[in-house]
C-alpha positions as CSV (number, residue, x, y, z in Angstrom):
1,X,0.0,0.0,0.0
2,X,2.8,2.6,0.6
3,X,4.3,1.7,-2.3
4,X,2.0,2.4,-4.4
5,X,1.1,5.7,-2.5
6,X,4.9,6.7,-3.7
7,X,4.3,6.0,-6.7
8,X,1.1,8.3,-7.3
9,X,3.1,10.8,-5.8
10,X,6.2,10.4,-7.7
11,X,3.6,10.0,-11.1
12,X,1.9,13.7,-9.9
13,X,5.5,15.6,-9.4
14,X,6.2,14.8,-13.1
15,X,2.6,15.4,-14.4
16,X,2.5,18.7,-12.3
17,X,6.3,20.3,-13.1
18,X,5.8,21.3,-16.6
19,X,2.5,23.3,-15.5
20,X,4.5,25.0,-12.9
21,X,7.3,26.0,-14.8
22,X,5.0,27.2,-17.7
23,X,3.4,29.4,-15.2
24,X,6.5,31.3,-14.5
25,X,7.4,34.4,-16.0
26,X,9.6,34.8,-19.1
27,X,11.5,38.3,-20.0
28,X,10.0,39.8,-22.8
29,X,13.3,40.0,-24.5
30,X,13.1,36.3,-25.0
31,X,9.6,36.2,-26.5
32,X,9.3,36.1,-29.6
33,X,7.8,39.1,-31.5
34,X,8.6,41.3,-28.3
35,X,10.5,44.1,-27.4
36,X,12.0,45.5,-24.3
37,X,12.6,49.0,-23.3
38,X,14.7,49.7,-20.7
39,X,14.6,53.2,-19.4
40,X,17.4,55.2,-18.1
41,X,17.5,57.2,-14.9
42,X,18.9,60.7,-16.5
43,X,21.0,61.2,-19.6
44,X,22.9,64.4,-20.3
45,X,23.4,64.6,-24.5
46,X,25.1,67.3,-26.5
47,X,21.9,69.6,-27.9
48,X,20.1,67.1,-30.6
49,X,16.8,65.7,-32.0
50,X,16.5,63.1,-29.0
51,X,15.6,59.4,-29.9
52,X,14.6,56.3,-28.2
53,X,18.5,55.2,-28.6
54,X,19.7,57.9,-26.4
55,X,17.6,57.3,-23.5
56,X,16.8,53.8,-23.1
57,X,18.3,50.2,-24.6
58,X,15.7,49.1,-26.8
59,X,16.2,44.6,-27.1
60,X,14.2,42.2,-28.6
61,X,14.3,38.9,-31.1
62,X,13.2,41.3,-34.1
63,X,16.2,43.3,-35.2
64,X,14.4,45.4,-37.2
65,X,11.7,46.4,-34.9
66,X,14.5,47.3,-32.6
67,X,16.4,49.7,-34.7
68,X,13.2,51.1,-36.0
69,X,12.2,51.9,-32.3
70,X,15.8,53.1,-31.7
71,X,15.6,55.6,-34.0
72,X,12.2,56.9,-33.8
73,X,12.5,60.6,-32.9
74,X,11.1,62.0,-29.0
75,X,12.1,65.5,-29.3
76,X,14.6,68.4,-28.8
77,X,17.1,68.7,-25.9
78,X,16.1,71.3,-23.4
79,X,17.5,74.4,-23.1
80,X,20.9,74.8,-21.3
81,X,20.7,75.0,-17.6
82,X,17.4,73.3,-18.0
83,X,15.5,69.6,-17.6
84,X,13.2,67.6,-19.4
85,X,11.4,65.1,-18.1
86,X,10.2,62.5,-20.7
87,X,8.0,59.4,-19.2
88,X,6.8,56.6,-20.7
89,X,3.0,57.8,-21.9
90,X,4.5,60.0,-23.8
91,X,7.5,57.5,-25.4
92,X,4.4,55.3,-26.6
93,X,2.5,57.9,-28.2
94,X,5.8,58.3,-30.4
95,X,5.5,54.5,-31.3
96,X,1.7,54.8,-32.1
97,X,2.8,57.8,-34.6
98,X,5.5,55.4,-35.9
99,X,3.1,52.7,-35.9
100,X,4.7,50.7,-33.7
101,X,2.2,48.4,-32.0
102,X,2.6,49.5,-28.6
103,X,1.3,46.2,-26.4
104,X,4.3,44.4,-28.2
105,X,6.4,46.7,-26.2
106,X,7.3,46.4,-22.7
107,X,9.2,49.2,-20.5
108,X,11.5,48.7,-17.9
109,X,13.1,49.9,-15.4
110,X,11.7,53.7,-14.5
111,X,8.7,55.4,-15.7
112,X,10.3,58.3,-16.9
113,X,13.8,60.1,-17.5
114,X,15.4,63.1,-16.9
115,X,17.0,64.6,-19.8
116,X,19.9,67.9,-19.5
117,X,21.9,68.8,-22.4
118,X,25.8,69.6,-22.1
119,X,26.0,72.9,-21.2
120,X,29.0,75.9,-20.4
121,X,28.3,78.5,-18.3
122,X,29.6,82.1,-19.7
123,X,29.4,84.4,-16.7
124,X,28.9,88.1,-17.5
125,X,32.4,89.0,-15.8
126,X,33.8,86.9,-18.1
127,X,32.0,88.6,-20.9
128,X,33.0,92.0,-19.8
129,X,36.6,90.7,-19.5
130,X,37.0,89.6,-23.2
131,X,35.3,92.9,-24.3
132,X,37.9,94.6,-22.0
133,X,40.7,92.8,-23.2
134,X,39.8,94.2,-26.7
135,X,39.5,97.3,-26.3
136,X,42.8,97.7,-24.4
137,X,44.4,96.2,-27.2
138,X,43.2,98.8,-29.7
139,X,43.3,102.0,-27.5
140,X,46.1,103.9,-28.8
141,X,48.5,104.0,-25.4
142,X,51.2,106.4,-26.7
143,X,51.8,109.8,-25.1
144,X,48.3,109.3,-23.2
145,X,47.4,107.8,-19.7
146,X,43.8,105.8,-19.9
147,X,41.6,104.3,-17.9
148,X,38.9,102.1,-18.5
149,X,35.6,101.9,-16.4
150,X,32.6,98.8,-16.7
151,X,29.1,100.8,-17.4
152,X,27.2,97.9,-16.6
153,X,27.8,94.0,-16.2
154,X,26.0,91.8,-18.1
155,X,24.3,89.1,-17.8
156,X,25.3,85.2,-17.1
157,X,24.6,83.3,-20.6
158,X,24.5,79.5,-21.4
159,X,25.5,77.5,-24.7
160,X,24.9,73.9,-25.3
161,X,28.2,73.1,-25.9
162,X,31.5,72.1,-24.4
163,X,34.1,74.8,-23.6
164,X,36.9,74.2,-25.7
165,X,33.9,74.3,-28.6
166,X,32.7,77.6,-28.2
167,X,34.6,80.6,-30.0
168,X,34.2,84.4,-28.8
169,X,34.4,87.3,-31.4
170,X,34.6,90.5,-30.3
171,X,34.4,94.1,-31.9
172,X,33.5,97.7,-31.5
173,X,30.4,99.6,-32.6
174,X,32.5,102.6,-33.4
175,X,36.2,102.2,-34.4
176,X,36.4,105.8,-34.3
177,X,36.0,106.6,-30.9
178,X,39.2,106.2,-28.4
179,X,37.4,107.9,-25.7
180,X,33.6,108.5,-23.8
181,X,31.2,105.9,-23.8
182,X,32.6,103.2,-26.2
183,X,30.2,100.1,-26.5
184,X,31.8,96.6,-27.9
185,X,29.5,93.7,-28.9
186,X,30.9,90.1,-27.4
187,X,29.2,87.2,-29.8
188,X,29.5,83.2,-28.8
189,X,29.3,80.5,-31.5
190,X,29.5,76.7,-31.5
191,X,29.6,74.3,-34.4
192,X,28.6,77.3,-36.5
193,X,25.8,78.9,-34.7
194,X,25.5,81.5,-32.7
195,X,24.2,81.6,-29.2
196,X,24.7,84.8,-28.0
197,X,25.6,88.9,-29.4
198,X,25.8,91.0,-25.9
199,X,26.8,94.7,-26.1
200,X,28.8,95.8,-23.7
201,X,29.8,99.4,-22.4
202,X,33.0,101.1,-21.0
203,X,33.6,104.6,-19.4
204,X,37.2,105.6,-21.2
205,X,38.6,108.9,-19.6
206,X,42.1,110.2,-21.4
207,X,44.3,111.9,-20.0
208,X,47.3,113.1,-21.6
209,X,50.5,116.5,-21.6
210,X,48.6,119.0,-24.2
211,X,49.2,122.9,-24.3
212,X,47.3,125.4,-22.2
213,X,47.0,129.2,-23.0
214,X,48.4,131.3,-19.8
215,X,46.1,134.3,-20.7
216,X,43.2,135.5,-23.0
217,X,44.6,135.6,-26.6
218,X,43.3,137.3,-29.3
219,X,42.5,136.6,-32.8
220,X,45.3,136.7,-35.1
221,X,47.9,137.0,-32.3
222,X,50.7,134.5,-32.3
223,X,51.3,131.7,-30.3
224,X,54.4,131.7,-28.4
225,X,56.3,130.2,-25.1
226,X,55.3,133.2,-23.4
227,X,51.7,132.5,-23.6
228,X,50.9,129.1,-23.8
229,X,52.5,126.1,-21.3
230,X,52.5,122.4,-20.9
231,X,50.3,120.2,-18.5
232,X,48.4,117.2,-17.7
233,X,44.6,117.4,-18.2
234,X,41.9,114.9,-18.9
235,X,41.0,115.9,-22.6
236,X,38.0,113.0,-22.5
237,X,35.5,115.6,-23.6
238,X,37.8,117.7,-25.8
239,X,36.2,117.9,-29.4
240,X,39.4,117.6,-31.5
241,X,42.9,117.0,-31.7
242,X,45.2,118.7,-29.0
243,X,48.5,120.1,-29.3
244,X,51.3,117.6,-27.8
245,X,54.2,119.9,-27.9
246,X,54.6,123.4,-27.7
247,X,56.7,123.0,-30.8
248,X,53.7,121.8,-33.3
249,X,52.7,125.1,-32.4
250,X,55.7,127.2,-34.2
251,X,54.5,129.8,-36.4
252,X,50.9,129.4,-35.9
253,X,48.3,132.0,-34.6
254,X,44.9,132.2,-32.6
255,X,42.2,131.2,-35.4
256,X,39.4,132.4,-32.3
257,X,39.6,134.6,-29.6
258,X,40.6,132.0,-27.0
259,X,40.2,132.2,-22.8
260,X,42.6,132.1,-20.2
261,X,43.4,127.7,-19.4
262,X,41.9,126.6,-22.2
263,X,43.1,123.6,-24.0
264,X,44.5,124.2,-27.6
265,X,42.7,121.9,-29.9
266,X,43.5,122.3,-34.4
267,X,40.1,124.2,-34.5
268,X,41.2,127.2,-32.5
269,X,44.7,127.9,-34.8
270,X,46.0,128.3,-38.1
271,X,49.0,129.3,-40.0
272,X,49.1,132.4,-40.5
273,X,49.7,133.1,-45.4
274,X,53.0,133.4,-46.2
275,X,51.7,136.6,-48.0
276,X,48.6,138.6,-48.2
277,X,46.9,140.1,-50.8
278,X,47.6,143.9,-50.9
279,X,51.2,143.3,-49.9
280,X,54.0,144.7,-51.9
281,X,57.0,142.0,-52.7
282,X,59.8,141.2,-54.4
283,X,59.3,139.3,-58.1
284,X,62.5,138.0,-59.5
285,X,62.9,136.1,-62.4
286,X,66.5,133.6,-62.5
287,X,68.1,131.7,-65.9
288,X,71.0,131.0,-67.1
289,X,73.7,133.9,-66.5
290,X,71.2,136.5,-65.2
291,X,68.7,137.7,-62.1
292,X,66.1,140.5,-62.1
293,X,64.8,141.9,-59.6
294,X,61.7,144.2,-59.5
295,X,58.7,145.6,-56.9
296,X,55.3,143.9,-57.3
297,X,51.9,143.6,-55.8
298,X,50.5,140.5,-54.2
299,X,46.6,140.2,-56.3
300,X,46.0,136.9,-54.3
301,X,47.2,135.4,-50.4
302,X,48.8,132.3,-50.5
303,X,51.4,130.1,-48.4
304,X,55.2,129.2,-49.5
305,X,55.3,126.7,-52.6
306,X,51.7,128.3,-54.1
307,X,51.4,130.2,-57.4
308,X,49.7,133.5,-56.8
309,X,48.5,136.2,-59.3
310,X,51.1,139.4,-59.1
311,X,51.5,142.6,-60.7
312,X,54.6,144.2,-61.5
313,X,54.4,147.8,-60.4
314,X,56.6,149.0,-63.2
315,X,55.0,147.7,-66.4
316,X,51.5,147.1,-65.0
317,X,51.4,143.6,-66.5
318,X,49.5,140.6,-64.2
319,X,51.7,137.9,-64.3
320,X,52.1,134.5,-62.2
321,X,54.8,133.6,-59.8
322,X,55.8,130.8,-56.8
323,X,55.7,132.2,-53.7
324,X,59.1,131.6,-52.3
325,X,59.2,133.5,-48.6
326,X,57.2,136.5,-47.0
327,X,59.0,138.7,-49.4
328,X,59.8,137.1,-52.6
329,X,57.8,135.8,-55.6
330,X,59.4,134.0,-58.5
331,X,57.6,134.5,-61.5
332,X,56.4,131.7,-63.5
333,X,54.8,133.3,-66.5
């Protein structure tokens, strides 16, 4: 009797086995005709069109259902500094638009990921810096003292990219100004695009030796040691180019009546015609073996090296001559 109790039981084992095993569960992966997706936690990708390849790993017995689900198309990176969240709702409405039949698919792992792109931080002191940097550089620093003030600091930017992939160009608004308010654009680029064009603005006082009038001169009186020194002034605000040297200032006179301390700029001087018109002079005409000299009549002012009409006060006759000093014309015919 116990015997054959055994054997029932031994009989049932084998009958009941292959029902328990078929009863426990099987990865997707190895059925046949279905597909695994395995989610990731959080992915950081360079900025992209994302796919189902760069956030999960897609397996399965079908090889082409897996690539096709590998490179079905989610979305766009975020923007730098930023996160998107994709879960999985929203992964299979991308395979019902790729008609992938969705309850062939299984997902894995977590219900949704967290997707940054690779970012750089470009602070707005570093912006300011570069735009510094430049402008130093093409300040002309000769004969001058400078110095060179931050209006205002900008702003803290981002670009989806790496560091050593982003290139700076900088350059100024207007290359003719060396001093005031000068503004400089700073512009970012990476593989080709650019991210960002910031202006930014710098204070630029000058200050440099330039020459002073002592006292009130008149108009057409000349400038001289006597009434005009050298000294250090800011000249930021001075409209026009100032005299460096008391000796640019050699045979020139007062173009304006000028005040007491004021700053000599080109505007307010001028050099003074070699001869006037009205003046009486000397015309000489030199060849070959002979000189003659005779009294003439300046019809026209001019400066040393210019032609002027003369008259020659013994025959009357207008002629043309090269002006050679205060008192001598050569004539030219």
């Amino acid at each position: 009797m116990k015997a054959r109790i055994s054997l029932i039981l031994v009989l049932s084992t084998f009958i009941l086995i292959p029902d328990i095993l078929a009863g426990l569960p099987v990865p997707l992966a190895r059925q046949t005709g279905k597909i695994e997706v395995n989610l990731m936690d959080k992915v950081i990708l360079e900025e992209k069109t994302i796919t189902f390849r760069d956030i999960s790993t897609v397996t399965g017995d079908d090889v082409k259902l897996v690539n096709k689900i590998n490179d079905i198309e989610i979305g766009r990176t975020p923007w730098p500094n930023n996160v998107r969240r994709i879960n999985k709702d929203f992964m299979k409405m991308r395979l019902n638009a790729s008609n992938v039949n969705v309850s062939d698919v299984n997902f894995t792992n977590a219900n949704s990921v967290a997707v940054s792109v690779e970012s750089t931080k470009i602070t707005g002191l570093e912006i300011s810096q570069k735009a510094k940097e430049y402008l130093l550089s093409v300040l002309p620093v000769t004969d001058r003292e400078t110095t060179v003030e931050l209006v205002r600091l900008p702003g803290d930017q981002w670009i989806p990219s790496r560091r050593d992939k982003i290139n700076f160009d900088v350059s100024l608004v207007d290359t003719s100004k060396d001093r005031g308010n000068i503004e400089l654009i700073v512009s970012a680029s990476s593989n080709g695009m650019r991210y960002f064009k910031i202006p930014v603005s710098f204070k630029v006082r000058v200050f440099e030796y330039v020459a002073i009038t002592k006292r009130k001169i008149a108009r057409n009186q000349q400038l001289t040691k006597e009434n005009v020194f050298m000294a250090r002034r800011e000249t930021t605000k001075i409209r026009g180019l100032a005299f460096s040297s008391r000796d640019n200032l050699t045979g020139k006179t007062a173009a304006v009546s000028i005040l007491p301390y004021t700053i000599l700029t080109e505007d307010m001087v001028e050099t003074p015609p070699t001869i006037k018109r009205g003046s009486v002079i000397k015309l000489f005409i030199k060849s070959r073996g002979f000189r003659i000299v005779t009294k003439g009549l300046a019809q026209q002012t001019g400066y040393t090296g210019e032609v002027i009409k003369v008259k020659n006060l013994d025959s009357k006759k207008v002629l043309y001559g090269k002006i050679v000093d205060s008192e001598r014309v050569q004539i030219t015919f």
